[in-house]
C-alpha positions as CSV (number, residue, x, y, z in Angstrom):
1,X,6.3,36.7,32.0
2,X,7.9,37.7,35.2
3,X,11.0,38.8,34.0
4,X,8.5,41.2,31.8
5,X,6.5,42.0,34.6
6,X,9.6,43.1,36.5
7,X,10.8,44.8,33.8
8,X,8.2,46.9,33.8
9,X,8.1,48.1,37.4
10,X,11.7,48.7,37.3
11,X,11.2,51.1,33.7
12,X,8.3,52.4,35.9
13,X,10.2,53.1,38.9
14,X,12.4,54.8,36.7
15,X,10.2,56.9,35.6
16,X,8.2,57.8,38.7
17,X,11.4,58.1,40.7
18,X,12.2,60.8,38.1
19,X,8.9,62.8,38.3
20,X,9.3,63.0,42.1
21,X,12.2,64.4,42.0
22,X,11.3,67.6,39.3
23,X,8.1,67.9,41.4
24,X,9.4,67.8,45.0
25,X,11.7,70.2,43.4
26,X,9.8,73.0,42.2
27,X,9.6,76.9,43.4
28,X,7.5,77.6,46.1
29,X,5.0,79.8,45.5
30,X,2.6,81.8,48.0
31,X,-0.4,79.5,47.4
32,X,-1.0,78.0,50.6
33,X,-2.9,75.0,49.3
34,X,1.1,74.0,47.8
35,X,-0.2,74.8,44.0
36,X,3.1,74.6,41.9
37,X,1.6,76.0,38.9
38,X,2.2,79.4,38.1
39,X,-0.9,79.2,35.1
40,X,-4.4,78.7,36.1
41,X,-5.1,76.8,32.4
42,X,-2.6,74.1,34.1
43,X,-5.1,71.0,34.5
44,X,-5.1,67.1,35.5
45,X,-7.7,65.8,36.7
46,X,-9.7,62.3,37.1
47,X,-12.2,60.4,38.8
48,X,-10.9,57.2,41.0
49,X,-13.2,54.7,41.7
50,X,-15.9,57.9,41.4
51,X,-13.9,60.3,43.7
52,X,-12.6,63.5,42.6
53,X,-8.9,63.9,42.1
54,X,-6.5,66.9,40.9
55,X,-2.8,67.2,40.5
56,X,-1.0,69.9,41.3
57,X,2.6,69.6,40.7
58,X,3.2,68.8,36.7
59,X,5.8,67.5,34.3
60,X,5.4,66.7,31.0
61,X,8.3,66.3,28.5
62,X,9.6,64.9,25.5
63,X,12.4,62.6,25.1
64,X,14.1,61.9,21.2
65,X,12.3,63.2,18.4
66,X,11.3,62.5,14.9
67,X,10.3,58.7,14.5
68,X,11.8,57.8,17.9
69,X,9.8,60.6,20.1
70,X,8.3,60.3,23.7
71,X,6.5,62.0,25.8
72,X,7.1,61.4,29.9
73,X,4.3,62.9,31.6
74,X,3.3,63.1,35.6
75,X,1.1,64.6,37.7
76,X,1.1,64.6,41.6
77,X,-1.2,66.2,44.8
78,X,-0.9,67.1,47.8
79,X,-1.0,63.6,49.1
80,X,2.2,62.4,46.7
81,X,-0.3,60.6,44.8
82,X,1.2,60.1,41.6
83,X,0.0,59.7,37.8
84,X,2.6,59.2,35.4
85,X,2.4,57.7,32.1
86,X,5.5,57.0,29.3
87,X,3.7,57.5,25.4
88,X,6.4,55.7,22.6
89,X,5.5,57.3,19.2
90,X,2.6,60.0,20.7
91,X,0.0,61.3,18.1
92,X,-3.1,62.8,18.2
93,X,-6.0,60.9,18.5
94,X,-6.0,57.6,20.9
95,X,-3.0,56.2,22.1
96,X,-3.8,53.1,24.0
97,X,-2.3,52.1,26.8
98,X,-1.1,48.9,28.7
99,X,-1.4,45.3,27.4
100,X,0.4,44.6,24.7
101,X,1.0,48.4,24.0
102,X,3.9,50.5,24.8
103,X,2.7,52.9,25.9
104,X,2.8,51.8,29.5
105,X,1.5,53.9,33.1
106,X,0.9,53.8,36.6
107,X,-1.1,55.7,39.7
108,X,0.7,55.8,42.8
109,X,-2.1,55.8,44.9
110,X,-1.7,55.8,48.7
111,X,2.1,54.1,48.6
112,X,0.7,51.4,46.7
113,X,1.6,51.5,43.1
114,X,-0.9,50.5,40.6
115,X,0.0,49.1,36.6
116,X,-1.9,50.7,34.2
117,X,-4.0,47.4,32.9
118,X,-5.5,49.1,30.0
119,X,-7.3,52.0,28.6
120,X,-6.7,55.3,26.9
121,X,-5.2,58.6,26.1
122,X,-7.0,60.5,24.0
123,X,-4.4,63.8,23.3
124,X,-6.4,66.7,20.9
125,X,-3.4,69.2,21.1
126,X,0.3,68.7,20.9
127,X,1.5,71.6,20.0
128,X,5.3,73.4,20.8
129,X,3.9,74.2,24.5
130,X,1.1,72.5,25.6
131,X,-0.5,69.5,25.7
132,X,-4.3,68.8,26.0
133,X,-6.5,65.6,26.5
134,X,-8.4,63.1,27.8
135,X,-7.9,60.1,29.6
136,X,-9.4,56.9,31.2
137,X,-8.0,53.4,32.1
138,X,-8.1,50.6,34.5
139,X,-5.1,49.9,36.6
140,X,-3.9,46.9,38.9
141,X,-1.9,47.0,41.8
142,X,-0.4,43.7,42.7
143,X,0.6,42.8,46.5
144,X,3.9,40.0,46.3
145,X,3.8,39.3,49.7
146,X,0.4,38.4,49.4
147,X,0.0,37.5,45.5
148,X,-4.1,36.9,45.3
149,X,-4.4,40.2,47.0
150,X,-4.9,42.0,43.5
151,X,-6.6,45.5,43.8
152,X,-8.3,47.7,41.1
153,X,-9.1,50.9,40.4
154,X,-10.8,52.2,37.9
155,X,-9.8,56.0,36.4
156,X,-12.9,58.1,34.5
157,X,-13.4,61.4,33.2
158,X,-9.2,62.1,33.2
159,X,-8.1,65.3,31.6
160,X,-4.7,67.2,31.6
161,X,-4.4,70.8,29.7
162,X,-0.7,71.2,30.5
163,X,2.8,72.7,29.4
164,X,4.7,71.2,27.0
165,X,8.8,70.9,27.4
166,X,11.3,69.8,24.7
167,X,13.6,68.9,27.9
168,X,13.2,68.0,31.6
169,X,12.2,71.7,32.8
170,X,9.5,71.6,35.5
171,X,7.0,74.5,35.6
């Protein structure tokens, strides 16, 4: 179990570590509040733990194709808060996520990051360039120096309306 556990967070910090860098990476614009994205129909959003949050930097991609395709998909704020979740085998409709699933995810919420537990993307368009859904989940960050320090948050009323790339090109 932890050899899979750690597993995980390496995959994840794979993943995040990636995302960061297309993000932090992107043109500047002359929107003062740091908005990356070039078209106003670019959307994630959530509730965590009731409180309104919003990306503003995006990357969504996907990686293979046919019976092998993923999608990569993050979303960060000003802060450097950080969503990001990895979907094996995407479809429209729910496509569960943690547990036993693999599709897997994580928040990186104030430095600390937090494993997607469980929960659910629900995508209703995947089309050539976009991608549009829902999404909600529960998600566990785990403290090793202290390892009965284990803190939840809870994600509500997520939704993301955003480009769509066939490779790693950052709007």
């Amino acid at each position: 179990m932890l050899k899979k556990t750690r597993t995980l967070y390496l995959l994840l910090a794979i993943v995040i570590a990636s995302a960061l860098m297309f993000i932090s990476c992107a043109e500047d614009n002359d929107d003062p509040s740091g908005n990356n994205n070039n078209d106003p129909t670019d959307n994630v959003s959530c509730k965590i733990d009731g409180q309104s949050w919003e990306a503003y930097g995006l990357f969504t991609n996907i990686v293979g194709g046919g019976t092998s395709e993923s999608i990569n998909f993050a979303a960060s704020d000003s802060d450097e808060d950080l969503l990001s979740f990895v979907m094996a085998i995407p479809k429209i409709g729910d496509n569960p996520l943690g547990g036993s699933n693999t599709n897997l995810g994580s928040f990186l919420l104030e430095e600390k990051l937090h494993l997607i537990d469980e929960g659910n993307i629900n995508i209703t368009t995947m089309s050539d360039t976009r991608l549009i859904g829902t999404f909600e989940f529960t998600a566990k960050y785990f403290d090793y120096e202290n390892p009965t320090d284990i803190q939840t948050i809870t994600i509500t009323d997520g939704e993301f309306d955003v480009p769509f790339y066939t490779d790693a090109v950052l709007k």
